[in-house]
C-alpha positions, 0 to 999 in steps of 0.5 A, spaced: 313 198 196 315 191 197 322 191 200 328 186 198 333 188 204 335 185 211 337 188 217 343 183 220 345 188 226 343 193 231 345 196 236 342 202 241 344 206 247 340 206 254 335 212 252 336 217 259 339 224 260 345 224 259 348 231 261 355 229 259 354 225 252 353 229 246 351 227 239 357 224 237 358 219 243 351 216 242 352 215 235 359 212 237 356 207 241 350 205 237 354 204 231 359 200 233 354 195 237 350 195 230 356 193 226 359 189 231 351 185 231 352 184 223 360 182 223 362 187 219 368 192 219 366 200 218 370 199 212 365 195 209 359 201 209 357 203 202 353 209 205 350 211 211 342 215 212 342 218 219 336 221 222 335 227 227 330 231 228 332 238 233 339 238 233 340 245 230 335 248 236 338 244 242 345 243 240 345 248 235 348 243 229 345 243 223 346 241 215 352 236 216 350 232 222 351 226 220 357 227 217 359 231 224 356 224 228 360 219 223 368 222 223 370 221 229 368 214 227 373 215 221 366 214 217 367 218 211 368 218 204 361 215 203 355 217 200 352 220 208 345 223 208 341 226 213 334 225 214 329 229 218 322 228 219 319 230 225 319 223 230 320 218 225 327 222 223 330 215 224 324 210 221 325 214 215 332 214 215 331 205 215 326 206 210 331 210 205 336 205 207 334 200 205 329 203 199 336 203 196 339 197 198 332 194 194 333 198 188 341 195 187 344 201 189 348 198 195 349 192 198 351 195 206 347 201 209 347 204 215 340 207 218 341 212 226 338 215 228 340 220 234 337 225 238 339 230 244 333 233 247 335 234 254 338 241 255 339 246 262 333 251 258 328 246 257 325 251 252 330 249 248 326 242 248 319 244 248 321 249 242 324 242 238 317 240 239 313 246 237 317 246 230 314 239 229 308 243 227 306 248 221 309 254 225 304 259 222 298 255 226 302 256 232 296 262 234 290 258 233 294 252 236 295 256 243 287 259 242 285 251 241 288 250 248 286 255 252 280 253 254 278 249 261 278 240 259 273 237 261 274 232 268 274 225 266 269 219 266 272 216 272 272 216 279 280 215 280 282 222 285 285 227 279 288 231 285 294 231 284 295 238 281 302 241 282 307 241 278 315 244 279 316 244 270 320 238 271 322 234 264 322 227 267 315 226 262 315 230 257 311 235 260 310 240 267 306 243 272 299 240 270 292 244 269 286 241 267 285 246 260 291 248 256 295 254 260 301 250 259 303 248 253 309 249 250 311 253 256 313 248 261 310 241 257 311 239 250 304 242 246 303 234 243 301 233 250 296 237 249 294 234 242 294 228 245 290 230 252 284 233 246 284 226 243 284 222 249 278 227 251 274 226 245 275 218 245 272 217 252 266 222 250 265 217 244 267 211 246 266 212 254 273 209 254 276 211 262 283 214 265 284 208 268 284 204 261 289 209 259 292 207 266 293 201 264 297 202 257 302 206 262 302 200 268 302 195 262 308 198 259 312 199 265 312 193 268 316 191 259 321 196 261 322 194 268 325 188 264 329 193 259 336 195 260 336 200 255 329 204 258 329 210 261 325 209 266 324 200 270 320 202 276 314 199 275 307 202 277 301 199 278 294 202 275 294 206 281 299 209 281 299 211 274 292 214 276 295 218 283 301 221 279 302 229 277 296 231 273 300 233 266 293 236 262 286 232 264 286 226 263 294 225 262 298 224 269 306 224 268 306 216 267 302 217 262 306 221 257 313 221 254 319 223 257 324 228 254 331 224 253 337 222 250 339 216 245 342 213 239 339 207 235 342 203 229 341 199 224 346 194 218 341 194 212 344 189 207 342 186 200 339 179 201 345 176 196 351 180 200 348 177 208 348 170 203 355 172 202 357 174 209 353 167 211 350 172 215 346 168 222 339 169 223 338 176 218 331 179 219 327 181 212 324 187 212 319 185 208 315 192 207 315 199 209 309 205 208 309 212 209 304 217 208 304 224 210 299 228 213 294 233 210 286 236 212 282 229 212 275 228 213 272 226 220 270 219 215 277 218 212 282 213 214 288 217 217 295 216 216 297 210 220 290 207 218 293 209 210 300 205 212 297 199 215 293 198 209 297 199 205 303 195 209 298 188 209 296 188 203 304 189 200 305 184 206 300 179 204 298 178 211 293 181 217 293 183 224 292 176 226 298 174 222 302 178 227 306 176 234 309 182 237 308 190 235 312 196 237 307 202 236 308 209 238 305 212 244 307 218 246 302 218 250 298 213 254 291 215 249 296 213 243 297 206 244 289 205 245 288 209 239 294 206 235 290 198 236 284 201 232 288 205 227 292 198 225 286 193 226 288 190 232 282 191 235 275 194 232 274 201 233 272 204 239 275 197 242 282 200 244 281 200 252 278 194 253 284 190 249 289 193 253 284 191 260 284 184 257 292 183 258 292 180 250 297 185 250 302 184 256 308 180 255 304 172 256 298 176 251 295 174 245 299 180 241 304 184 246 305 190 245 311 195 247 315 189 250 321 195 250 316 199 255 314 203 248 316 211 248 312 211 255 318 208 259 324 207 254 323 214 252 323 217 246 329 221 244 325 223 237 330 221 232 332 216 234 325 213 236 323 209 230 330 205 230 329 204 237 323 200 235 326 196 230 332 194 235 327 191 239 323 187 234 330 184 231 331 182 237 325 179 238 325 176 231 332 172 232 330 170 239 334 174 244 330 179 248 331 175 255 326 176 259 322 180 254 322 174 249 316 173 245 315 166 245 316 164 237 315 171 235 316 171 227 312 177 224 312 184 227 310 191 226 313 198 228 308 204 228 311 211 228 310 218 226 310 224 228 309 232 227 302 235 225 299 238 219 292 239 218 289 234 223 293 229 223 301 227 224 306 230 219 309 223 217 307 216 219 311 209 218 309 203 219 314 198 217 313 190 216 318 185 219 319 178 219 324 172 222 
């Protein structure tokens, strides 16, 4: 649907592990940064939607926790609701957030999303992401797995194979089939190593265009603050990197980490009202859920980006900066085809073309995207709209997107049937 809201403040934490911080001290800090950013006391809230995803497995909070992360704020009293939908937890929160400000049901909302992922037992981790998927699929998941992977069509050296079951990336020790999924790597590794294997077969896209999506954004998140990681790493170093699962090194898969992102919803009248600088119209947002598909189907994020063109009134080409969700280096070059950046099959050579690097045609993950600022899952989709707002008012600093007016945000996550459990694309414009 069309939306009638604004967003007229935001605020984020640095995504790292954060052994000493829980949920309530993240979500303390993004929510006062958002509401200090729209010029409002926490008084002034009508309602609050906060998105998590695993807090019950990892920290062992469950039902209440929005109500748990805002008290210590002295937020209560208000209408709190807790969102949870796999790694669009806090996407989903914005959208039911700013669904009733256009409905007319308030004028002032809150959307976090927060998220503890790093834990001494890191099974506790790669159990969250287990149960992001139809747990009664778990056994025929695993046995899709075990078989060997086939090498990659490129000459880069993959012999680099040891791993110590490190958490820096989402993932472990590496093996070319599937012996470690779930057990020393998130199994979304997995599923995205199969994607990224039947595209090269395909399309003969190569582990160096995967590369050069990891080197591309490492080189925006070196200019981010808040990412977790800021080295930045050439194409080679990508490729010489800890094989995770053929073909994905290390770099080329998300971190595990912690993180809290936030954002002020307002009715367009009451940021009138409030004489509210430079609010960012959230001009649409699509969501649609995953089922068994067709090989010759649209997908979900193909589904929402229809949809949220037409609701639009625009196309790719109108667009000046995307923020999509690439839990791994593949899922940014499918991403490009899937929202019509590029033609299908075309993904590895717009990211060899720099069209997407700050300076391009349209960058995107100027943040350094969930490969390098990290994906702390709850808490990712808003992240994204941090990004794109500042973007939108002009003050991302050396990220800045020269006269960017209209963006896009991509970010889903889960998996039922073949396909994400729940997708978002959201529309935003200056």
């Amino acid at each position: 649907m069309r939306f009638d809201a604004v967003i007229t403040g935001v605020g984020m934490t640095r995504f790292a592990k954060h052994p000493d911080r829980g949920l309530k001290d993240l979500s303390a800090e993004a929510v006062n940064a958002a509401v200090a950013d729209a010029g409002i006391p926490l008084d002034d809230l009508d309602a609050a939607y906060v998105g998590n995803c695993a807090a019950g497995l990892v920290t062992g909070q469950e039902s209440v926790r929005g109500q748990v992360v805002l008290s210590p704020l002295g937020v209560g009293k208000i209408p709190i609701i807790n969102v949870e939908n796999a790694c669009a937890s806090g996407s989903t929160a914005l959208h039911q957030a700013c669904a009733m400000v256009t409905a007319g049901m308030h004028d002032i909302v809150l959307a976090l999303g927060v998220e503890k992922l790093t834990h001494p037992d890191k099974m506790r981790s790669f159990a969250a992401f287990a149960g992001a998927m139809d747990v009664d699929e778990l056994g025929d998941m695993m046995a899709l797995f075990s078989g060997p992977a086939p090498a990659g069509n490129d000459s880069a050296d993959d012999s680099d194979t040891g791993g110590d079951g490190t958490e820096e990336s989402g993932a472990g020790g590496g093996d070319a089939g599937g012996a470690g999924a779930g057990t020393n790597r998130s199994m979304f590794m997995d599923i995205y190593a199969m994607a990224a294997r039947h595209h090269m077969e395909r399309y003969g896209t190569t582990k160096r265009q995967f590369a050069a999506v990891a080197a591309k954004n490492s080189f925006h998140g070196s200019l981010n603050p808040l990412a977790q990681f800021r080295e930045e790493l050439s194409i080679d170093e990508v490729l010489a990197d800890r094989l995770i699962v053929e073909p994905l090194t290390r770099s080329m898969c998300s971190p595990i980490g912690d993180g809290a992102a936030a954002a002020v919803v307002m009715s367009p009248r009451k940021a009138a009202e409030l004489d509210v600088a430079h609010p960012v119209e959230v001009t649409t947002m699509v969501m649609h859920s995953g089922w068994n598909h067709t090989e010759d189907e649209p997908d979900t994020v193909q589904l929402c980006a229809a949809d949220a063109y037409e609701e639009a009134g625009l196309g790719p080409d109108d667009l000046d900066v995307v923020e999509l969700h690439d839990a791994s280096a593949p899922a940014e070059i499918i991403g490009y085809e899937q929202l019509g950046l590029c033609p299908e099959g075309e993904g590895g050579k717009l990211v060899e073309s720099g069209d997407t690097r700050l300076g391009g045609r349209l960058p995107v993950n100027t943040s350094g995207g969930l490969l390098r600022k990290g994906h702390p899952v709850g808490a990712t989709g808003l992240a994204q709209i941090v990004e794109l707002t500042s973007q939108l008012q002009g003050r991302a600093g050396p990220r800045q997107v020269d006269g960017a007016r209209t963006a896009l945000a991509q970010n889903g996550g889960g998996k039922k049937g073949n396909d994400a459990a729940a997708m978002l694309v959201t529309v935003l414009q200056a």
